[in-house]
Every structure is written in C-alpha cells, then in structure tokens.
N, CA, C and O atoms as CSV, one atom per row, in Angstrom:
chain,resi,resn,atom,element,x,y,z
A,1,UNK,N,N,20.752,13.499,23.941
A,1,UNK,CA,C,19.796,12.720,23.184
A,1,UNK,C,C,20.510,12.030,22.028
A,1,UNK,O,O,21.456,12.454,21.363
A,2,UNK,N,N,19.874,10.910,21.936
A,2,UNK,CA,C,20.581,9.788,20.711
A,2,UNK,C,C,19.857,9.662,19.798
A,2,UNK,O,O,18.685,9.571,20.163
A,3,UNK,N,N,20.044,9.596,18.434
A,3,UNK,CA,C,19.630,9.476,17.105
A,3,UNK,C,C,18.925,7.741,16.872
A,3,UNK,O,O,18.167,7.355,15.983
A,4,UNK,N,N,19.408,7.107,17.822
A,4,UNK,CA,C,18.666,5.578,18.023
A,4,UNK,C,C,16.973,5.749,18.277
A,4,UNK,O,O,16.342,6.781,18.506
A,5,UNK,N,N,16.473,4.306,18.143
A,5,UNK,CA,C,15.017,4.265,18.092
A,5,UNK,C,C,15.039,4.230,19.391
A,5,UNK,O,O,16.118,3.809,19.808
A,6,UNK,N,N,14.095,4.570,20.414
A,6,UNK,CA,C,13.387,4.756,21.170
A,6,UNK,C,C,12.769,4.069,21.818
A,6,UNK,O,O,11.644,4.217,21.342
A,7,UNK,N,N,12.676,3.285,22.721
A,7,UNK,CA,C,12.007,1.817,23.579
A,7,UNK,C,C,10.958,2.062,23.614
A,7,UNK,O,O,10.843,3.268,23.832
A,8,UNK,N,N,9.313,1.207,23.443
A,8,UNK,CA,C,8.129,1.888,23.722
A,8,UNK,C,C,8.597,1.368,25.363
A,8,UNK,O,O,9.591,0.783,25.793
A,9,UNK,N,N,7.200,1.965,26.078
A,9,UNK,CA,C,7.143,1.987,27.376
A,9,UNK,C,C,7.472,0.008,27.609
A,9,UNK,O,O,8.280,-0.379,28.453
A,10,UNK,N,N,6.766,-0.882,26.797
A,10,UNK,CA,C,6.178,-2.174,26.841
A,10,UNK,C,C,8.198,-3.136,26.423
A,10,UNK,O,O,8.478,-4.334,26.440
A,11,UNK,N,N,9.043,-2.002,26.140
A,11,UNK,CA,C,10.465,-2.892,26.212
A,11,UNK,C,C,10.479,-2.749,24.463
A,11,UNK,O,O,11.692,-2.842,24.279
A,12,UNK,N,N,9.981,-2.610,23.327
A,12,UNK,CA,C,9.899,-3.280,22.280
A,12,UNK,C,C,10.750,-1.947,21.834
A,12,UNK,O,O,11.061,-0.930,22.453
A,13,UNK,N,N,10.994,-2.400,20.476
A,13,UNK,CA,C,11.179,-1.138,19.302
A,13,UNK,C,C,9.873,-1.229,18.467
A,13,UNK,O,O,9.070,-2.080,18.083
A,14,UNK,N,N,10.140,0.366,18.378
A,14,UNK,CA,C,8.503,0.489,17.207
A,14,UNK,C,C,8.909,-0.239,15.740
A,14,UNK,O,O,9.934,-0.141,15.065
A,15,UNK,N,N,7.889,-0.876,15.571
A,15,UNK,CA,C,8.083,-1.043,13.621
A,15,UNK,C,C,8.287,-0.359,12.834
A,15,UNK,O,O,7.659,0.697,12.906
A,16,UNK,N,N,9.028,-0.489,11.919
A,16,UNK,CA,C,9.252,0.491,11.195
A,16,UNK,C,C,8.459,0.574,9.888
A,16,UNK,O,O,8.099,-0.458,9.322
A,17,UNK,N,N,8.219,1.637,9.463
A,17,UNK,CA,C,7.150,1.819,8.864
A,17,UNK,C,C,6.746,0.988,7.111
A,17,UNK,O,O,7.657,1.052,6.285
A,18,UNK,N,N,5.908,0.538,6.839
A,18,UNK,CA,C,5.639,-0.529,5.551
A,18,UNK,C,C,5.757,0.433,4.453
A,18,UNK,O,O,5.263,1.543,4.250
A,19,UNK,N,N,6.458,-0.227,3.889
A,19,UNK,CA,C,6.365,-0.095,1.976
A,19,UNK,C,C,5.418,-1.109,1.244
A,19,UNK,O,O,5.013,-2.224,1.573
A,20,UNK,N,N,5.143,-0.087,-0.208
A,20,UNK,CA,C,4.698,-1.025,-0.810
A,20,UNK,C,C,4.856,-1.778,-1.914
A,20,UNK,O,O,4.054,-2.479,-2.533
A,21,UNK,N,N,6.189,-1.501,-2.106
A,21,UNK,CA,C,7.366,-1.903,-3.393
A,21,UNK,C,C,6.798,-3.546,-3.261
A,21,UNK,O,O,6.306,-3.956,-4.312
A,22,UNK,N,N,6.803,-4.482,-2.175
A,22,UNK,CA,C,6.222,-5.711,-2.027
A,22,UNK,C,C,5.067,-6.341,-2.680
A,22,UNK,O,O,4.673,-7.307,-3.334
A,23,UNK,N,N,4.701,-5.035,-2.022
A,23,UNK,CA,C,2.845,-5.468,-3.263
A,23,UNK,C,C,2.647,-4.764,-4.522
A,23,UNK,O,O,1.580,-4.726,-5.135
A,24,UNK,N,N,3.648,-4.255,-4.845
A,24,UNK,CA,C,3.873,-3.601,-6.583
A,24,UNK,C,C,4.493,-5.243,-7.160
A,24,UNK,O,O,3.916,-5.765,-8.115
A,25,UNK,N,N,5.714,-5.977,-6.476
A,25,UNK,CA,C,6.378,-6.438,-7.293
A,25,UNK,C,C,5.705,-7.976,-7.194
A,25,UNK,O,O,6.000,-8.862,-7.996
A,26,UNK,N,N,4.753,-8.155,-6.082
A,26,UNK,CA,C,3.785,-9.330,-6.097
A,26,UNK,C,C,2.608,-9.138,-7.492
A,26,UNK,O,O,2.243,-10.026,-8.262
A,27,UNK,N,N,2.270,-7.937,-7.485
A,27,UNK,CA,C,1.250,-7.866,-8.673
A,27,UNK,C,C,2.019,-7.831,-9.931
A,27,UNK,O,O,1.187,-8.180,-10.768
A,28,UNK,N,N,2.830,-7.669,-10.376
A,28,UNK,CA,C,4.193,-7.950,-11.288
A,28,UNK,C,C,4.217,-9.258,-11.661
A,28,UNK,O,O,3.762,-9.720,-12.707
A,29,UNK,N,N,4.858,-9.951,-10.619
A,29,UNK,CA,C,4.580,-11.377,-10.952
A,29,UNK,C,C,3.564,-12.073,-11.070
A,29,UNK,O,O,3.561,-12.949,-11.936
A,30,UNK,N,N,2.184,-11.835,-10.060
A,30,UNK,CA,C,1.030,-12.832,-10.452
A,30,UNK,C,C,0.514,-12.000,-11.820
A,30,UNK,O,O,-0.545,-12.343,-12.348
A,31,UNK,N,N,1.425,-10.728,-12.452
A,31,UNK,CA,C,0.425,-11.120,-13.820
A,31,UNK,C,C,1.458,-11.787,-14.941
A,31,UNK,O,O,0.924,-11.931,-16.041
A,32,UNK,N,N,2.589,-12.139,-14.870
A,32,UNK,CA,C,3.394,-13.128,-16.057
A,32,UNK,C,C,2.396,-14.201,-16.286
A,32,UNK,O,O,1.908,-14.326,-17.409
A,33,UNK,N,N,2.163,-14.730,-15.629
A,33,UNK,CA,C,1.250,-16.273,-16.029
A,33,UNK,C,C,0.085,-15.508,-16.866
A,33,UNK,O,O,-0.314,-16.147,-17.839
A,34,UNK,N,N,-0.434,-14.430,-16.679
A,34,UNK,CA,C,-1.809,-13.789,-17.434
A,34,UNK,C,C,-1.367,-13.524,-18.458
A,34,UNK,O,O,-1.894,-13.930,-19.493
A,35,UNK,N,N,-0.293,-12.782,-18.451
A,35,UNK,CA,C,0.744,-12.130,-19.615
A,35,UNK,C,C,0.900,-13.590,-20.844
A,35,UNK,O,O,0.296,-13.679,-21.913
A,36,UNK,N,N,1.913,-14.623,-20.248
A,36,UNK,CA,C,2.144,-15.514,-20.941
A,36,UNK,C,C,1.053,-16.379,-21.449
A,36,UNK,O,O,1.496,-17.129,-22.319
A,37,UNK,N,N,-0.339,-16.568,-21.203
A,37,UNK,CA,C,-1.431,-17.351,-21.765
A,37,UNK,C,C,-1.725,-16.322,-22.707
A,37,UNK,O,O,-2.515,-16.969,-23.393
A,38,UNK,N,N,-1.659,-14.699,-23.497
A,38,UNK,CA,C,-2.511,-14.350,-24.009
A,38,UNK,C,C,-1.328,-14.023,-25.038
A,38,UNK,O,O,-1.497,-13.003,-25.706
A,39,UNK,N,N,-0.196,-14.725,-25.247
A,39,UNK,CA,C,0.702,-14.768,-25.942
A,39,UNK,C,C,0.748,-16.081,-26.966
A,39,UNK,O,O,1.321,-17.108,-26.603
A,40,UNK,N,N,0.113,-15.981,-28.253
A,40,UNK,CA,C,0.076,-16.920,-29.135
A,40,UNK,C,C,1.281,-18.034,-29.389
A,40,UNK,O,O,2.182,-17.766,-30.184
A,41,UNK,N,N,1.258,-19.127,-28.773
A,41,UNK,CA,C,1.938,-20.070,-29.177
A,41,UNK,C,C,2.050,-21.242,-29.991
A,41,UNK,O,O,0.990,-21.465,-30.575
A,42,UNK,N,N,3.043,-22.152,-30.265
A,42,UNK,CA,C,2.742,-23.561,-31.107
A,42,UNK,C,C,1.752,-24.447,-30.341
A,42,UNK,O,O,1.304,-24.182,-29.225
A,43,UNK,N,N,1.446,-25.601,-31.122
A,43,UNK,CA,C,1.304,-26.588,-29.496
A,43,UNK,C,C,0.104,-26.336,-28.358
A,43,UNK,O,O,0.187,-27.047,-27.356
A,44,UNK,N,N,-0.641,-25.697,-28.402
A,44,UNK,CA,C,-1.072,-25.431,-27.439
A,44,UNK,C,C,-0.535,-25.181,-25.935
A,44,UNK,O,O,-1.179,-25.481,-24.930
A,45,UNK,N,N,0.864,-24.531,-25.935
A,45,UNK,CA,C,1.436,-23.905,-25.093
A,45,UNK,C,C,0.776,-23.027,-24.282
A,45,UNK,O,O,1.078,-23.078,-23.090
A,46,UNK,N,N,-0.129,-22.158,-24.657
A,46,UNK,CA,C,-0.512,-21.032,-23.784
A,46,UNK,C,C,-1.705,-21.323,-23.009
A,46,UNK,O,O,-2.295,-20.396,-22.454
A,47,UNK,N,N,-2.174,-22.683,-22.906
A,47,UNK,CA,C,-3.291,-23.528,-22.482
A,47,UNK,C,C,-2.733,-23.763,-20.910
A,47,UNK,O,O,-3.352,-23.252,-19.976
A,48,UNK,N,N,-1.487,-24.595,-20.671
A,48,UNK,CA,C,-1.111,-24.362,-19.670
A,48,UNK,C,C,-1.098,-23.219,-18.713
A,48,UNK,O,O,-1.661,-23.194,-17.619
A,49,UNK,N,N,-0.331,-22.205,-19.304
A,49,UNK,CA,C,-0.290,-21.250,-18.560
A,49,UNK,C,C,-1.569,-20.482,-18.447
A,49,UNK,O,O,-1.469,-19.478,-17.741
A,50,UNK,N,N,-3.058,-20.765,-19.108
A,50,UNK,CA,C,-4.169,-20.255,-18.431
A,50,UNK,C,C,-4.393,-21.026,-17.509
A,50,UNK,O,O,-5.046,-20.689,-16.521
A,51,UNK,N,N,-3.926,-22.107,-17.665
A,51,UNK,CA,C,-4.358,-23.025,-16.579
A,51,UNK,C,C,-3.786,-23.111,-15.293
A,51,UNK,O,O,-4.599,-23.298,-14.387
A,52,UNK,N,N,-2.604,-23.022,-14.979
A,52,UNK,CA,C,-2.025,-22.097,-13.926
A,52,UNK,C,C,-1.958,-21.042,-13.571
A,52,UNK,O,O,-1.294,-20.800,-12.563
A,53,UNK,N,N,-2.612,-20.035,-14.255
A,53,UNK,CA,C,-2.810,-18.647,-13.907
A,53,UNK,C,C,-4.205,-18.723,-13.276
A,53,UNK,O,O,-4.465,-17.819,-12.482
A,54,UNK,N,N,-5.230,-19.736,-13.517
A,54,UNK,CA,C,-6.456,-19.526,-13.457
A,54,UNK,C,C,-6.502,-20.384,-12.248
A,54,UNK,O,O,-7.389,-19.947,-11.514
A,55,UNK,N,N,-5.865,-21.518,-11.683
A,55,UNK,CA,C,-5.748,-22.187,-10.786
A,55,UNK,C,C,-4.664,-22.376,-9.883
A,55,UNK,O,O,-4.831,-22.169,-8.681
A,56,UNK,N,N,-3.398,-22.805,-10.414
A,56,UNK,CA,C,-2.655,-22.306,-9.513
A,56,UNK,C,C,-1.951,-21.651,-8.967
A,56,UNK,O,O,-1.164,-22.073,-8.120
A,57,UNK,N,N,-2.099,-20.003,-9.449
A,57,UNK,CA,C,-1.897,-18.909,-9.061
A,57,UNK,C,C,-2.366,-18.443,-8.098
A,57,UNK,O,O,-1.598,-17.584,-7.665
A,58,UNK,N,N,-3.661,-18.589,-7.216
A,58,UNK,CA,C,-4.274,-18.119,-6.279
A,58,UNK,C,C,-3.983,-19.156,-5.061
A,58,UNK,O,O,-3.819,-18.662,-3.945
A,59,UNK,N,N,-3.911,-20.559,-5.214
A,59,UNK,CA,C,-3.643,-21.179,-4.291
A,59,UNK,C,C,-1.998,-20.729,-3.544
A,59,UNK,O,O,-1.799,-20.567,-2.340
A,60,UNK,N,N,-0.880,-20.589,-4.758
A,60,UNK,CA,C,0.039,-19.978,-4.448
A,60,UNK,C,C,-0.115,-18.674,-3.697
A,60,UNK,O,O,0.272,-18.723,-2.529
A,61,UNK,N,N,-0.482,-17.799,-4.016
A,61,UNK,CA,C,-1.124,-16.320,-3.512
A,61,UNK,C,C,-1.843,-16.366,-2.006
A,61,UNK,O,O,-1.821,-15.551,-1.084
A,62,UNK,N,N,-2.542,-17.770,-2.160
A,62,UNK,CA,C,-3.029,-17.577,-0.211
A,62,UNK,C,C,-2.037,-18.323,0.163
A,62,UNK,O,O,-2.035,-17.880,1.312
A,63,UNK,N,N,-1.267,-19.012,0.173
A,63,UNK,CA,C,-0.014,-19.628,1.107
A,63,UNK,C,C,1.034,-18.657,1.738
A,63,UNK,O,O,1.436,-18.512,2.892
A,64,UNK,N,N,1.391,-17.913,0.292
A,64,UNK,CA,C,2.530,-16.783,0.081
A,64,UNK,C,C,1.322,-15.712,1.213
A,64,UNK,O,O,1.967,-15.219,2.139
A,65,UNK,N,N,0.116,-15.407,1.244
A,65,UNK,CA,C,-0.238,-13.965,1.908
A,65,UNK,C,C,-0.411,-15.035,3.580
A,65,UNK,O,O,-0.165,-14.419,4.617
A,66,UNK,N,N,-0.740,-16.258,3.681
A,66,UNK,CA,C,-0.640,-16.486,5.536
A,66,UNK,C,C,0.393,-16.324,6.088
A,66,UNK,O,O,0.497,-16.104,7.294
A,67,UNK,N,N,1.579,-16.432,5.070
A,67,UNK,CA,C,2.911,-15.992,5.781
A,67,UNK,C,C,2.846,-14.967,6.096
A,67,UNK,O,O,2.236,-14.286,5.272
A,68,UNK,N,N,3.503,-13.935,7.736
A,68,UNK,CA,C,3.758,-13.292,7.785
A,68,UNK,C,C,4.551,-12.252,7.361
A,68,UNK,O,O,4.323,-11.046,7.458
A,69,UNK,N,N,5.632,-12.889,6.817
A,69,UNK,CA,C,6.843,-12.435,6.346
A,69,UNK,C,C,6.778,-11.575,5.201
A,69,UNK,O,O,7.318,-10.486,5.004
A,70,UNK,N,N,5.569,-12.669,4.058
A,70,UNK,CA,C,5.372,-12.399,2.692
A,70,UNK,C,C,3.757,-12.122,2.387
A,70,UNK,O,O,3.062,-12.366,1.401
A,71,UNK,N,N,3.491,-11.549,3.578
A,71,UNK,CA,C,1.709,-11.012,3.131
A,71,UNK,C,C,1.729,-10.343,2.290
A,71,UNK,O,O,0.924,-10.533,1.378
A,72,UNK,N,N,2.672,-9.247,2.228
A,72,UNK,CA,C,2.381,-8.116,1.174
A,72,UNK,C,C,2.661,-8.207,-0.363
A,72,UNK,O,O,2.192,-7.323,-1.080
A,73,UNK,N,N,3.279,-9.058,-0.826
A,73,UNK,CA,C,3.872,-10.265,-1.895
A,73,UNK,C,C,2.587,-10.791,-2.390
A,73,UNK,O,O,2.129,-10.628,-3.521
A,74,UNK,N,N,1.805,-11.753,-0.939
A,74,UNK,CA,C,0.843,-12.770,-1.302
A,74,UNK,C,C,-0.333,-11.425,-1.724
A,74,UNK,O,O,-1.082,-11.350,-2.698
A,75,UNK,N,N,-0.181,-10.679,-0.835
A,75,UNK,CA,C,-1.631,-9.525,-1.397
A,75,UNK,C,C,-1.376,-9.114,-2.792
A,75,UNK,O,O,-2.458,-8.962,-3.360
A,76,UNK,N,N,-0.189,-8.831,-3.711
A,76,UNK,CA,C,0.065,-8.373,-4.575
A,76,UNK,C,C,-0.565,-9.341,-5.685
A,76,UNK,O,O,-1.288,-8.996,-6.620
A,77,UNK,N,N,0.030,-11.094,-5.255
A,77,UNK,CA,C,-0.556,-12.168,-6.089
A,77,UNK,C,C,-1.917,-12.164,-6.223
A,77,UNK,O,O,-2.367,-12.597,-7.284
A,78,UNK,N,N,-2.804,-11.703,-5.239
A,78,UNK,CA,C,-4.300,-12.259,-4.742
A,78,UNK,C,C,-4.470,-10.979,-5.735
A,78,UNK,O,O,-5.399,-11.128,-6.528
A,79,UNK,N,N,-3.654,-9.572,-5.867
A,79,UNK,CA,C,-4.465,-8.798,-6.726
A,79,UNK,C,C,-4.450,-9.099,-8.251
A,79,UNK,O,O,-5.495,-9.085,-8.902
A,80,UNK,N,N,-3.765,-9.254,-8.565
A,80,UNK,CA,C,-3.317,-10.021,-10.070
A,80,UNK,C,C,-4.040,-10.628,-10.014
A,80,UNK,O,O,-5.096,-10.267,-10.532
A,81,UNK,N,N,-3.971,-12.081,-9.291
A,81,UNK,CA,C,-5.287,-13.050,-9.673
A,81,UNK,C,C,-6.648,-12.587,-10.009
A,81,UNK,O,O,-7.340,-12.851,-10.992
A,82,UNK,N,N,-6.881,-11.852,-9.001
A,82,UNK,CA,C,-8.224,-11.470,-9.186
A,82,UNK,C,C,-9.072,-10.598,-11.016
A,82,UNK,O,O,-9.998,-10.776,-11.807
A,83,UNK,N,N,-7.547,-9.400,-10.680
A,83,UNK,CA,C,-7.940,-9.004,-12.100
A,83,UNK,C,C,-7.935,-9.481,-13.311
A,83,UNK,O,O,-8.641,-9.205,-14.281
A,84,UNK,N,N,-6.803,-10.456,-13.132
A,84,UNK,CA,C,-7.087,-11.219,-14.270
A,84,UNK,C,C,-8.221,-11.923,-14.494
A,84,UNK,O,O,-8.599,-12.025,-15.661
A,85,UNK,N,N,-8.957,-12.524,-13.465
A,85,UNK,CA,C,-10.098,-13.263,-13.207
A,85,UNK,C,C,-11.299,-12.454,-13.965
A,85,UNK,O,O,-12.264,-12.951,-14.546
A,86,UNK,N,N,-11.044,-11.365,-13.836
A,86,UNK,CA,C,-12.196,-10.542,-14.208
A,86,UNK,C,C,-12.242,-9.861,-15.645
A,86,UNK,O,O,-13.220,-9.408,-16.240
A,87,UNK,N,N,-10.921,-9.916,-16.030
A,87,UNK,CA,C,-10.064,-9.277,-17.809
A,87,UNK,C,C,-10.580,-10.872,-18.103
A,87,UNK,O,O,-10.987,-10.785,-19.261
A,88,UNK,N,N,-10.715,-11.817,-17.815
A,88,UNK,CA,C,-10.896,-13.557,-18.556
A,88,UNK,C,C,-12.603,-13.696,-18.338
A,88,UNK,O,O,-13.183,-14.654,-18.850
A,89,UNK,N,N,-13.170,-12.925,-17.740
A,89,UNK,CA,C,-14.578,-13.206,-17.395
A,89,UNK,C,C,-15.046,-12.175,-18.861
A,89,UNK,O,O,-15.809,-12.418,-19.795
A,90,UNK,N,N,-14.404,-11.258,-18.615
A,90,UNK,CA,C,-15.098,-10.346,-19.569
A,90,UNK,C,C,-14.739,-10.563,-21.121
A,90,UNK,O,O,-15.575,-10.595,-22.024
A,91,UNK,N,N,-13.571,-10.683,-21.250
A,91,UNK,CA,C,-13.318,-11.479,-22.909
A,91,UNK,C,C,-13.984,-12.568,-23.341
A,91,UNK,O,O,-14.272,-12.575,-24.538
A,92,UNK,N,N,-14.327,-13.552,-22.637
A,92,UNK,CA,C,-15.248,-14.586,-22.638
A,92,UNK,C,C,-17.009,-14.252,-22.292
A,92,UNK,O,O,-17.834,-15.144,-22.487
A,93,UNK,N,N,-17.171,-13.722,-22.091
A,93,UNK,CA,C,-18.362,-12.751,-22.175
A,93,UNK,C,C,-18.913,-12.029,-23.445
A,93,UNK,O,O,-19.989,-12.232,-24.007
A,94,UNK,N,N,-17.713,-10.943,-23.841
A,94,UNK,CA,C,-17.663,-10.684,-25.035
A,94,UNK,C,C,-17.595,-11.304,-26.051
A,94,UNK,O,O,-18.020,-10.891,-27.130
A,95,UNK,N,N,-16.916,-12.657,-25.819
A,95,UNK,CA,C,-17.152,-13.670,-27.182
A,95,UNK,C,C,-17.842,-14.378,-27.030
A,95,UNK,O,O,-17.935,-14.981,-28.099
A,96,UNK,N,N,-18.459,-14.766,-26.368
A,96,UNK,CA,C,-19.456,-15.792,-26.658
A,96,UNK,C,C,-21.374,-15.058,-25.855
A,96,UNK,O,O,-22.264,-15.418,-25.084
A,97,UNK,N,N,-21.114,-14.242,-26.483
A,97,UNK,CA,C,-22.171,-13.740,-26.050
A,97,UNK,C,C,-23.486,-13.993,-27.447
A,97,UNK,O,O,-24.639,-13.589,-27.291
C-alpha cells in the first residue's frame, strides 16, 4: 500500500479538504475601506472611502465570489460588506434619530 491519494471509482482524485484562512483574510480586507472612512481626515478624505466601501466594495465582492477560484475571498468581502452595512445603518440611526 502507497501513502498517495487514492483514485475515486469515477478516475478523479478526491478534493482536498477547504480552509478557511481565505474567508478570514477576505473579511480582513473588505473591512480596510470601513476601517479607513471612520478615520478622521483633512479634506474630506474619508468621504471617499465611505463611498467605496458602501458601493464599490460589494460589487467587487460578487465578481471576486462568481469566481471559482476566489469564492471563499469573495464570501469573506460579501461578509465585511454586509456588516459594515449594518455598523453604518445603526450609527446613523443613532444619530439622527
């Protein structure tokens, strides 16, 4: 007997099994843009980056998750987005209530 993978019956090799270091380091990055808007700047600097965190962060996030390659990346982005979506719903809630 050999220490090699094993043919299924169908010719293939089995997959090997998923991590989720991918979708730790996708939610990592889709929250810098959240991170960087709630960081006081000159200029109205941090206007942008709500504004790409709030818009084009998620469009990025479903491109990056139809890839196969990088679903687990794009799922990490789609989670960031979201929470942030919901940390920006509720501060704005709270203030202008």
């Amino acid at each position: 007997m050999t220490d090699s993978p094993q043919a299924a019956p169908g010719g293939t090799v089995p997959p090997k099994p998923a991590t989720k270091t991918s979708v730790w380091i996708g939610f990592g990055l889709g929250l810098v843009p959240w991170l960087l808007a709630c960081i006081p700047q000159k200029d109205y600097g941090a206007i942008t980056f709500l504004i790409f965190a709030c818009f084009g962060l998620p469009i990025i996030a479903v491109i990056v998750a139809i890839i196969p390659k990088t679903r687990r990346l794009g799922l990490g982005l789609l989670l960031a987005s979201g929470l942030g979506w919901l940390v920006l719903g509720a501060m704005c809630s709270g203030f202008f209530r």
